[in-house]
C-alpha positions, 0 to 999 in steps of 0.5 A: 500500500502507497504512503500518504500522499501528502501534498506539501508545499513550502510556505515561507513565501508568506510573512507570517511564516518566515520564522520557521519550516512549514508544511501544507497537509492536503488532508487532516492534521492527527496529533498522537500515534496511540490506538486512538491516533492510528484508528482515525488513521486507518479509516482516512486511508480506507477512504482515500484521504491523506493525513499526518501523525505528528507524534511527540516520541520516538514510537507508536502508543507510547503509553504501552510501550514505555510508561506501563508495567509488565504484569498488564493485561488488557482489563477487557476481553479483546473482542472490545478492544480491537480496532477498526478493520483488523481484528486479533489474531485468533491465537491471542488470548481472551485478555492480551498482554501489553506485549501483545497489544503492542505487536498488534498495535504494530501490525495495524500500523503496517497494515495502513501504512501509517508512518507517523512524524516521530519525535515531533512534540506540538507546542500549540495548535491555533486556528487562523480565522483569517485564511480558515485552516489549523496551524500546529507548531512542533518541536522537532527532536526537541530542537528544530520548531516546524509548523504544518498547516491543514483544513482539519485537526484532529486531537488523538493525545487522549485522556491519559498523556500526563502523570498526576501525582497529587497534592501530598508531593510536597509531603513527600520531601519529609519522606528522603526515600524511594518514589515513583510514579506508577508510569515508572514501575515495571515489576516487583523485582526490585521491591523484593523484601521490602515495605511499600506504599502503593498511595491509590486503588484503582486498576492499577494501584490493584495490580502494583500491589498484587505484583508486590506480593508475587515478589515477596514484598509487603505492600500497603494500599492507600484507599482515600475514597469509596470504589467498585470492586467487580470481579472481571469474570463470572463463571468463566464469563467475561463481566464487562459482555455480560453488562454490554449484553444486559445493558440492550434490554435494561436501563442503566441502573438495573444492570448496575444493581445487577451487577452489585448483586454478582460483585456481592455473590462472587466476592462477598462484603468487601466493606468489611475489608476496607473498600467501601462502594460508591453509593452511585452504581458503577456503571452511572459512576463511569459515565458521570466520573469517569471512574472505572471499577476496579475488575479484580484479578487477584488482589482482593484475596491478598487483601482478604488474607492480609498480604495487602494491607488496606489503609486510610489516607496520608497525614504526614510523611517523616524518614522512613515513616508514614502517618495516616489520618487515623493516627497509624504510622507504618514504616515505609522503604518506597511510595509508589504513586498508582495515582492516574493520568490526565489529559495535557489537551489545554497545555497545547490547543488555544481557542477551541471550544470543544474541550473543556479546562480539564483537557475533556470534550465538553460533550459526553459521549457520544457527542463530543467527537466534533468541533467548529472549525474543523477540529475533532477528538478521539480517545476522550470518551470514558469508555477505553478503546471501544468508545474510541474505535467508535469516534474513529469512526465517526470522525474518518467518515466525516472527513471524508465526505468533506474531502471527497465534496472539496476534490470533486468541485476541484476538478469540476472547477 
């Protein structure tokens, strides 16, 4: 399959644009090189529409490849996760690992020819009323600035671009030991023996905290708020398909109650263990929230025997030690901070109203895919990699159309 035809012309002819290179796109502008970015891709492709993925490290989906730990699986089974056009290979497990997710990820791009622009970070992203096109300005291998210039824009950076470590990092220089981001962690092997505080319980903080356990260290789980706790199968059924499946013929907060009632048959009071549900179900949480129950793979039998220990929030840190805001104080060697992402869309895109001050569309889904001016979102939708698959859509079919209606009165022109 050709690459993208690109037509590109060099612009410094104009004032505005003598200070830098720049780059005409005859087609979208796509900012990030996730699943996200490349579904967009691989539906623009199938249309005939030239694009550019500008993508600010050195490889596709970084977030997989460099910035999660070893153990991930995909939390959901794969029939829910695949992208547009090209299904799993029929030899991958229910759940795939990160590896694999990652070969995949690889595969879809060769099998689209998508190439995106590596080492290419956007500094701003501006639309010009003026002439009615999007300029984007990035710094290239954190040297050169180029500016590419183009009818559409397309926003695939998602809702998990940057780390947020909370307000208790200034605490933290009392502490004078081991911390990290859970984007930093890769396994148990060097916590060996050791007591660590793993400050979160969603997803992650979970499974850090099994990990830790698999490696002989003792770990203990900071739980600030309430939070779901499902189990990810029942009876060797996948419980994410059975509430897609429930949720064709019930309303949302008849699945959630039947949901809570599996979560309680499968898994027992987990109250009694420190993790108190949400009154609000986990379904009506995720949507309204976007927090994500935790689908358990293990975890909660270590809490259950006391092999992770579930504790209350941090009041003060000093050398080695923690003190929790019911008076405990532990002895601690690490801190590992399972505290999320966030979106980076506002450190970059100016004067655009589809995104809200908190880097999310200001629509829910499914209605925030679309902005004036040509701008579009993917990977913003709460609903991982099948409600971006879903916006992916959306938005190659939508530009298309565009571009097909522009070409054709080019040539009757």
């Amino acid at each position: 399959m050709a690459p993208p035809n690109l037509m590109e012309q060099n612009c410094n002819n104009y004032d505005d644009f003598l200070s830098r290179p720049c780059t005409w796109v005859n087609g979208p502008i796509i900012v990030g090189a996730g699943p996200s970015g490349l579904a967009v891709a691989s539906g623009l492709r199938r249309q005939g529409v030239p694009f550019v993925v500008l993508e600010r490290t050195d490889c596709i989906a970084s977030l997989w490849r460099r910035r999660s730990y070893d153990r991930l699986k995909l939390h959901l089974p794969k029939q829910f996760c695949q992208l547009p056009g090209l299904p799993f290979p029929d030899h991958f497990p229910e759940y795939p690992s990160k590896d694999q997710f990652v070969d995949y990820l690889e595969s879809y791009a060769a099998r689209f020819a998508i190439t995106p622009r590596f080492d290419h970070s956007v500094h701003s992203a501006k639309y010009d009323d003026t002439i009615g096109v999007w300029r984007v300005t990035a710094v290239v291998a954190g040297a050169e600035v180029a500016e590419y210039i183009g009818r559409w824009l397309v926003v695939a950076t998602g809702e998990n671009s940057e780390k947020v470590v909370p307000e208790l990092e200034g605490l933290l220089d009392e502490f004078a030991g081991d911390v990290i981001h859970v984007c930093d962690y890769k396994s148990g092997e060097r916590y060996r023996g050791k007591r660590v505080l793993v400050v979160g319980c969603g997803n992650s903080g979970m499974e850090i905290s099994l990990d830790l356990c698999d490696h002989n260290a003792s770990p203990s789980m900071v739980v600030r708020d309430s939070v779901h706790v499902l189990p990810r199968e029942v009876m060797g059924k996948s419980t994410f398909a059975l509430a897609v499946l429930l949720l064709k013929w019930l309303p949302l907060w008849a699945v959630d109650k039947i949901l809570l009632l599996l979560a309680w048959a499968v898994l027992g009071n987990v109250a009694k263990f420190g993790l108190k549900r949400p009154s609000a179900g986990p379904f009506e949480l995720k949507n309204k929230q976007g927090r994500t129950p935790v689908l358990d793979t293990g975890a909660l039998a270590k809490i259950k025997s006391g092999e992770i220990k579930v504790v209350s929030g941090i009041k003060s840190f000093s050398p080695g030690k923690v003190e929790l805001v019911d008076g405990q104080i532990l002895d601690v060697d690490s801190v590992i901070l399972a505290t999320g992402y966030r979106s980076n869309v506002p450190q970059w895109l100016q004067g655009c109203d589809l995104f809200s001050k908190d880097g999310m569309p200001k629509s829910p889904f499914p209605d925030g895919w679309k902005g004036n001016c040509g701008v579009y979102a993917v990977g913003f939708t709460r609903r991982g990699l099948s409600g971006a698959s879903s916006d992916a859509v959306r938005i190659a079919n939508d530009i298309g159309m565009q571009w097909q209606e522009e070409t054709n009165l080019a040539k009757r022109r």
